[in-house]
C-alpha positions in Angstrom: 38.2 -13.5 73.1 37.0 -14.7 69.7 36.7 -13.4 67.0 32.9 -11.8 65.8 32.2 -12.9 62.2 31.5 -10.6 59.8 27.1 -11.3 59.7 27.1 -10.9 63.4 29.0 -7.6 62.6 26.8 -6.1 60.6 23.8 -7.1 62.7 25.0 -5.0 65.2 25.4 -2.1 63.1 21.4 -2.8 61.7 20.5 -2.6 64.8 22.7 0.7 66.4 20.9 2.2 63.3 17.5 1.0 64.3 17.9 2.1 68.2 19.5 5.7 66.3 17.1 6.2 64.2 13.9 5.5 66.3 15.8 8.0 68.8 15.8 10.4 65.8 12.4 10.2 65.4 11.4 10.4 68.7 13.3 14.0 69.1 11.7 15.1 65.9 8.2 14.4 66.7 9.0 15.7 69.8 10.1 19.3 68.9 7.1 19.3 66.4 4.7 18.5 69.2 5.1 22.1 70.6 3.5 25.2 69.7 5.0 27.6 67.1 3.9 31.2 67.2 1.6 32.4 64.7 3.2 34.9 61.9 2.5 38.5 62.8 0.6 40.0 60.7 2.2 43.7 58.7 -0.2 46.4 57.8 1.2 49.1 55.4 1.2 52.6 55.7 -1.9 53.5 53.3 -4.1 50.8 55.1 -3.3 52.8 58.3 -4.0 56.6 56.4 -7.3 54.9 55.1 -8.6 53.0 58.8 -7.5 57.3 60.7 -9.5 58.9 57.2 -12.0 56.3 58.1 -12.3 57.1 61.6 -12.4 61.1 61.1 -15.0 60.5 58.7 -16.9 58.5 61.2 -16.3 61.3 63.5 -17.7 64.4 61.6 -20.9 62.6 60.7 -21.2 61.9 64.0 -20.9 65.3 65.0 -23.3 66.3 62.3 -25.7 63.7 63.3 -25.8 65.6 66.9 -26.3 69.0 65.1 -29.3 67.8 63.0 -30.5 66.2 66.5 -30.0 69.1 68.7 -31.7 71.2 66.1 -34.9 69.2 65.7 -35.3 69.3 70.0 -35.2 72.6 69.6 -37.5 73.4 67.3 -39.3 70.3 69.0 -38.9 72.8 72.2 -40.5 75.8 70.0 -44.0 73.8 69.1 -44.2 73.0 72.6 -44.2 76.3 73.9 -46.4 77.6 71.2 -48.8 74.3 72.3 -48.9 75.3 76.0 -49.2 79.0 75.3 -52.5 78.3 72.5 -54.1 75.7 75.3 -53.0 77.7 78.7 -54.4 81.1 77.2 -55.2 81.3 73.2 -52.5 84.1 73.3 -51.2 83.1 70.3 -53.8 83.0 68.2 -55.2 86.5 69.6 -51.8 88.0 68.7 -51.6 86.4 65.5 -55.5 87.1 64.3 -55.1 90.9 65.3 -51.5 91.0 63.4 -53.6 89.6 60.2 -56.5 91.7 60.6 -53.2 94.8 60.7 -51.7 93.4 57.6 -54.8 93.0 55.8 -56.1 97.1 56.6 -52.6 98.0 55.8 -53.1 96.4 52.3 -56.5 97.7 51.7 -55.3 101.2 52.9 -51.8 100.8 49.8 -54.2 99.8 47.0 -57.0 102.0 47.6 -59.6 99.5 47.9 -61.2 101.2 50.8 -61.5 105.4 51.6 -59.4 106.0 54.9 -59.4 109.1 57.3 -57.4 111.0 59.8 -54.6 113.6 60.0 -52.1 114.9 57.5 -51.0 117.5 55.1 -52.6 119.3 52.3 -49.6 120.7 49.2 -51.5 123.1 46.9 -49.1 123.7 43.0 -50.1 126.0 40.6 -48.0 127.5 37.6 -46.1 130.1 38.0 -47.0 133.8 37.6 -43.6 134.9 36.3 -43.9 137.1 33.2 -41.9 135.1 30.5 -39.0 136.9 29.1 -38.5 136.8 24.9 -36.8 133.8 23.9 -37.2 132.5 28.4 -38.8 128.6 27.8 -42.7 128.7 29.4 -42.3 125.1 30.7 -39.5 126.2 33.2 -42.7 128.2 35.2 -45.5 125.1 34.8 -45.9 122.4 37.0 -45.6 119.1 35.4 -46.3 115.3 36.1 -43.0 114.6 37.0 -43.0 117.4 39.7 -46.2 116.2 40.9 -44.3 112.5 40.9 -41.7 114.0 42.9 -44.3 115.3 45.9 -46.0 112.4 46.0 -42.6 109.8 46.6 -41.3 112.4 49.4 -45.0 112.4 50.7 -44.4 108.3 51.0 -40.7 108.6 52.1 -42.0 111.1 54.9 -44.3 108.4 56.2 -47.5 108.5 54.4 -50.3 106.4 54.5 -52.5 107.4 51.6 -52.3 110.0 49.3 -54.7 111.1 46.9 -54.5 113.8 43.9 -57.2 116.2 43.0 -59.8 113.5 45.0 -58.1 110.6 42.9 -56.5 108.1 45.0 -52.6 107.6 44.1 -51.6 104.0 44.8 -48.4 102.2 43.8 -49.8 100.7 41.1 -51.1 104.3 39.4 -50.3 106.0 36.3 -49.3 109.6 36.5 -48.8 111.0 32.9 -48.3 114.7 31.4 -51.4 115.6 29.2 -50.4 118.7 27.8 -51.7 121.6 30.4 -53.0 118.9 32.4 -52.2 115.8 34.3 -53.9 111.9 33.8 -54.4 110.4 36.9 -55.0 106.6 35.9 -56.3 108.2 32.4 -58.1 110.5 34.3 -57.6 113.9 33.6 -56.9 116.0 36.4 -56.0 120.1 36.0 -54.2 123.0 38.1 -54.2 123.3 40.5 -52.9 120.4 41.4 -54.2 119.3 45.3 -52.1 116.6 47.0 -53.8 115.2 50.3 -51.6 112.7 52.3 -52.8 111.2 55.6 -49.6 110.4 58.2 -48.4 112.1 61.0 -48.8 116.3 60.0 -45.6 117.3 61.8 -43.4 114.5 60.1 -44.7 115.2 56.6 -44.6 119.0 57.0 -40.8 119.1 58.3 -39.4 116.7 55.5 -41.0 119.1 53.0 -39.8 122.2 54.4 -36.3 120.7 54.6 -33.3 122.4 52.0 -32.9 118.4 50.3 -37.0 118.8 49.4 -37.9 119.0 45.7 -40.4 121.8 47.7 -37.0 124.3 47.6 -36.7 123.6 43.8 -40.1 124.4 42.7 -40.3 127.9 44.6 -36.9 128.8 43.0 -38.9 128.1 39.4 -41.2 130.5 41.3 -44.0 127.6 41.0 -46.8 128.2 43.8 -46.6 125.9 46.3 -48.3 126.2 49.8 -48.3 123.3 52.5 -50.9 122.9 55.7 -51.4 120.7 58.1 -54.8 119.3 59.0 -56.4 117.4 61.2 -59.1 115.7 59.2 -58.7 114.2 55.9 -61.0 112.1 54.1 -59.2 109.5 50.9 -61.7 108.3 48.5 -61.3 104.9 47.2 -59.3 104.3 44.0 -61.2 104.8 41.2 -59.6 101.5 39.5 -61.6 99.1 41.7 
């Protein structure tokens, strides 16, 4: 066998390389030809707390949204009936017109701007006719504004509808002041005995002021005259303010 010189040598080696290396290559290229799975990607714990607070949130207004809806279809609901009830029969606005028209002689009748008639009670106080003791105080035995005051808010409490005071009408709005021996009614003055008419339901009126809690039991102890009666006609003037 001869011998292989030393440049035929090292063409061989060249080209082992050559056939090596484009091997090489080939197994590279190959392994990067196939697909390599995308990276995952992490989410924190706070980006998780804030995506669920996110969602409740999304939640309650949701919830609210259908309260604010429900709410409008049912007062949606309401007009509708009041619609059908005004065109099927006008019921409605009778009811409403007469409850007006109420309302509106109610508030005449309170501030006296027209007279007004029917039962009630009739409470009569005069001064006492006690003799006075030496040194006993006088004013114990009269009957002042204040007592007269008193009468007239248990009249009201008892149900009264109007009241009026020696033929002066008594509204909310009146003055009653002590004059001396007398009594101004809206500076108008007004003496014993002092007649308080109050139209209302006679029975009602008479039993509150015959009860023990009445002022009534206070004044007869001071031995002040009082007498009550029903009746069943009484005629109120108009305030004298109008």
């Amino acid at each position: 066998m001869k011998n292989i010189s030393e440049k035929a040598m090292n063409r061989i080696l060249v080209l082992v390389f050559l056939v090596v290396g484009i091997g090489m290559a080939l197994i590279v290229k190959e392994i990067g030809s196939k697909d390599i799975p995308a990276q995952r990607t992490f989410v924190n714990a706070k980006t998780l707390y804030n995506q669920e607070l996110e969602e409740d949130n999304l939640k309650v207004k949701n919830e609210e949204l259908g309260k604010k809806i429900a709410a409008e279809q049912k007062r949606l609901d309401t007009y509708e009936e009041a619609r059908r009830a005004i065109e099927d029969e006008g019921s409605v606005v009778d009811t409403v017109g007469q409850y007006l028209d109420a309302e509106l002689e109610n508030y005449k009748m309170a501030d006296g701007s027209v007279p007004i008639q029917g039962p009630g009670i009739v409470i009569t106080l005069e001064d006492s006719d006690k003799a006075i003791e030496p040194g006993e105080n006088p004013n114990k035995y009269l009957v002042h504004n204040s007592d007269v005051l008193a009468v007239i808010n248990e009249l009201k409490a008892a149900g009264a509808e109007g009241i009026q005071l020696n033929k002066m009408r008594v509204t909310s709005s009146s003055n009653i002041d002590c004059g001396g021996a007398v009594i101004n009614v809206d500076d108008e003055i007004s003496s014993p005995p002092f007649v308080i008419e109050a139209i209302g339901d006679p029975e009602s009126m008479y039993i509150y002021l015959n009860s023990d809690e009445s002022v009534i039991q206070l004044l007869k102890y001071w031995e002040i005259k009082v007498n009550i009666e029903k009746s069943e006609y009484l005629l109120l003037n108009k305030s004298n303010k109008l």
